[in-house]
KOLMAR-140709 format. One record per residue (C-alpha): residue number from 1; x, y, z. Coordinates in Angstrom, 1 decimal. Layout:
! KOLMAR-140709
{NUM; {X; Y; Z}},
...
This chain:
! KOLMAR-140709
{1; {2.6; -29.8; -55.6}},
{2; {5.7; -31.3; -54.7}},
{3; {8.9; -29.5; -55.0}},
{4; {12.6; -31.2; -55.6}},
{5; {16.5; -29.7; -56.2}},
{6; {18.1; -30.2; -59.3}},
{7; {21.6; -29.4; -60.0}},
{8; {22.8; -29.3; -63.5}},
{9; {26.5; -30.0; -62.7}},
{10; {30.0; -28.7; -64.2}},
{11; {30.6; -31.2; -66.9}},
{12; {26.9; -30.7; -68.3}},
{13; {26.9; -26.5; -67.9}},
{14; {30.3; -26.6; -69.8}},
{15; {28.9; -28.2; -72.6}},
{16; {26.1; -25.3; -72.6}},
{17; {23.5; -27.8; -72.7}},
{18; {21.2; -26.6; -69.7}},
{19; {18.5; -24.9; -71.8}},
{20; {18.4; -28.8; -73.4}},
{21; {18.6; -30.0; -70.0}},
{22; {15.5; -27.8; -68.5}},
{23; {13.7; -28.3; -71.7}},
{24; {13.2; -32.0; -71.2}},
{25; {12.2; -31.0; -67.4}},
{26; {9.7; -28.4; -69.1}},
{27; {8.0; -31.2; -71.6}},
{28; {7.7; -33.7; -68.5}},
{29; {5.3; -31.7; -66.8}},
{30; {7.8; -30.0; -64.2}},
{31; {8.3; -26.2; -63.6}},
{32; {11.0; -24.5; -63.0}},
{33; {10.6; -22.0; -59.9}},
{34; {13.8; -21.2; -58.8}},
{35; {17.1; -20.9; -60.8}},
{36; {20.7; -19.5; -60.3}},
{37; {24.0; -20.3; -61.7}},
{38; {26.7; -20.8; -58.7}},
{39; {30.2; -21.7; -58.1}},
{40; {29.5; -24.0; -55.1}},
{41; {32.3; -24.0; -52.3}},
{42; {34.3; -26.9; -51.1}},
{43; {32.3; -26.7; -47.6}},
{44; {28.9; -26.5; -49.0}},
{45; {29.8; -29.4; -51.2}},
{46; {31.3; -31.0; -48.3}},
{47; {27.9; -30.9; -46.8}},
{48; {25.5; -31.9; -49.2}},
{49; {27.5; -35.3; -49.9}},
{50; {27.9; -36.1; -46.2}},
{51; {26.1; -39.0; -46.6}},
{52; {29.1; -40.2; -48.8}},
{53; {31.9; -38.9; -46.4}},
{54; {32.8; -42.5; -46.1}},
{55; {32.9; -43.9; -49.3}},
{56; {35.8; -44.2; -51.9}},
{57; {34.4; -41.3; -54.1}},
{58; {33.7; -38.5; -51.7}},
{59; {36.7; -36.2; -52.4}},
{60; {36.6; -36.6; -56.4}},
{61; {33.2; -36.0; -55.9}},
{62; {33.4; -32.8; -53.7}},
{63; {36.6; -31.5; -56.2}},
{64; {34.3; -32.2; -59.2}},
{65; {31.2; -30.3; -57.9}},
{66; {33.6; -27.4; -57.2}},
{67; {35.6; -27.5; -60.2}},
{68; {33.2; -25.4; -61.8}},
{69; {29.7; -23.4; -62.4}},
{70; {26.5; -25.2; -61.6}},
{71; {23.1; -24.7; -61.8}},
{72; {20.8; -25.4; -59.3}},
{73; {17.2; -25.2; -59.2}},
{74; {13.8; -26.5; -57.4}},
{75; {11.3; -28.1; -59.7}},
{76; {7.8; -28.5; -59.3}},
{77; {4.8; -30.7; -60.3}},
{78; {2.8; -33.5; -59.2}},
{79; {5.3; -36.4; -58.0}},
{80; {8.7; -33.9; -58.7}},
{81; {10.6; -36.1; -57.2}},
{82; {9.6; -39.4; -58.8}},
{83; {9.4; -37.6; -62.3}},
{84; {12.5; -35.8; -62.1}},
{85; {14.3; -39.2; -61.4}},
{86; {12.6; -40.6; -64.6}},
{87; {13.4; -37.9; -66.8}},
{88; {17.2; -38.2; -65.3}},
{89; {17.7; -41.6; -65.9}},
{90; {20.6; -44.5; -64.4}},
{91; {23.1; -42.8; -62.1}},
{92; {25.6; -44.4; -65.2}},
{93; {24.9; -42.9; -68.4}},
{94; {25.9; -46.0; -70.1}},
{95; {22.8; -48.0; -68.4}},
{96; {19.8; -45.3; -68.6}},
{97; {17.3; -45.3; -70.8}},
{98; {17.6; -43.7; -74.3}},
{99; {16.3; -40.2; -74.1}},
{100; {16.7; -39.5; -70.2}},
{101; {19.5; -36.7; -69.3}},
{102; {21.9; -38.6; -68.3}},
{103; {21.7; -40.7; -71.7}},
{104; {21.9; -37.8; -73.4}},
{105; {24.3; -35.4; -71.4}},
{106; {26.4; -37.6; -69.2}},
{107; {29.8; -38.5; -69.4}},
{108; {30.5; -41.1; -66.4}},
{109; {28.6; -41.7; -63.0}},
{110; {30.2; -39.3; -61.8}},
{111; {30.2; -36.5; -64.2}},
{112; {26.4; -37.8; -65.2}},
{113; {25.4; -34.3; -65.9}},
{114; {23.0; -33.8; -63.4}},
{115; {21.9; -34.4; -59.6}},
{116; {18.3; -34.8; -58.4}},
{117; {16.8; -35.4; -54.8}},
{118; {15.7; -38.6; -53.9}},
{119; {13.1; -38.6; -51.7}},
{120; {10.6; -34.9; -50.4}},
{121; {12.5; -35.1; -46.7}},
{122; {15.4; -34.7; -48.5}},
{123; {14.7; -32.1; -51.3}},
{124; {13.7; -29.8; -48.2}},
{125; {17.2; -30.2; -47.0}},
{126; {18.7; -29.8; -49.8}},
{127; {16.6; -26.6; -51.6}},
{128; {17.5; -24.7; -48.0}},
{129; {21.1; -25.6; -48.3}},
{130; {21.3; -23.5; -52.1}},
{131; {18.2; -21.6; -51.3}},
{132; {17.2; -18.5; -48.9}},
{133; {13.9; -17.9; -48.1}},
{134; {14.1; -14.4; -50.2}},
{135; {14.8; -16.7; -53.4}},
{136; {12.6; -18.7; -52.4}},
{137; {9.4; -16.1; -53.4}},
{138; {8.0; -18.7; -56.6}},
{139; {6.9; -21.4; -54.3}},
């Protein structure tokens, strides 16, 4: 079983559509094993996009992450991370797929409603950045 973060972000929690959101995670085959609603801080944002820090979109990015509630979450099931990409669709709502999350929920790329791992080196990285090992007692 593979194991992947999910963050339902501020735009998408706001419009109280995470039990929607977790439903279509549900149908496809993947559990949810850990779950807690959080107001992330500007450092821990800061950190998890690193890998942008150099790109145009880095600080609206970190202000929208913090600019209110999240959820975030590991998922689990064969493939997690592959599936959870599928079900989340295009990184721009306007191009994915009818049906997938971001179709459905998202308002631009970057308010898209949700973010997802993409790769299993970096869903380790990113579960322990949101995750202890006491909440981490379901997988």
């Amino acid at each position: 079983m593979e194991h992947t973060l999910s963050i339902i972000k501020p735009n998408a929690v706001k419009k109280s559509v995470t039990g929607k959101i977790n439903a279509l995670f549900e149908a496809n085959g993947l559990k949810i094993v850990a779950m807690k609603m959080i107001l992330i801080e500007k450092a821990t944002a800061e950190k998890f996009y690193y890998v942008h820090k150099d790109r145009p979109f880095y600080n609206d990015l970190v202000d929208f992450m913090t600019s209110g509630p999240v959820v975030v979450q590991v998922l689990e099931g064969d493939n997690a991370v592959q599936k959870n990409r599928e079900i989340m669709g295009n990184t721009d709502p306007s191009k994915a797929e009818d049906g997938t999350i971001r179709n459905l929920y998202g308002d631009s790329i970057e308010a898209n409603s949700v973010h997802g791992s993409d790769s299993l080196e970096n869903a380790k990285i990113e579960i322990d950045i949101f995750f202890n090992e006491n909440e981490k007692f379901n997988f």
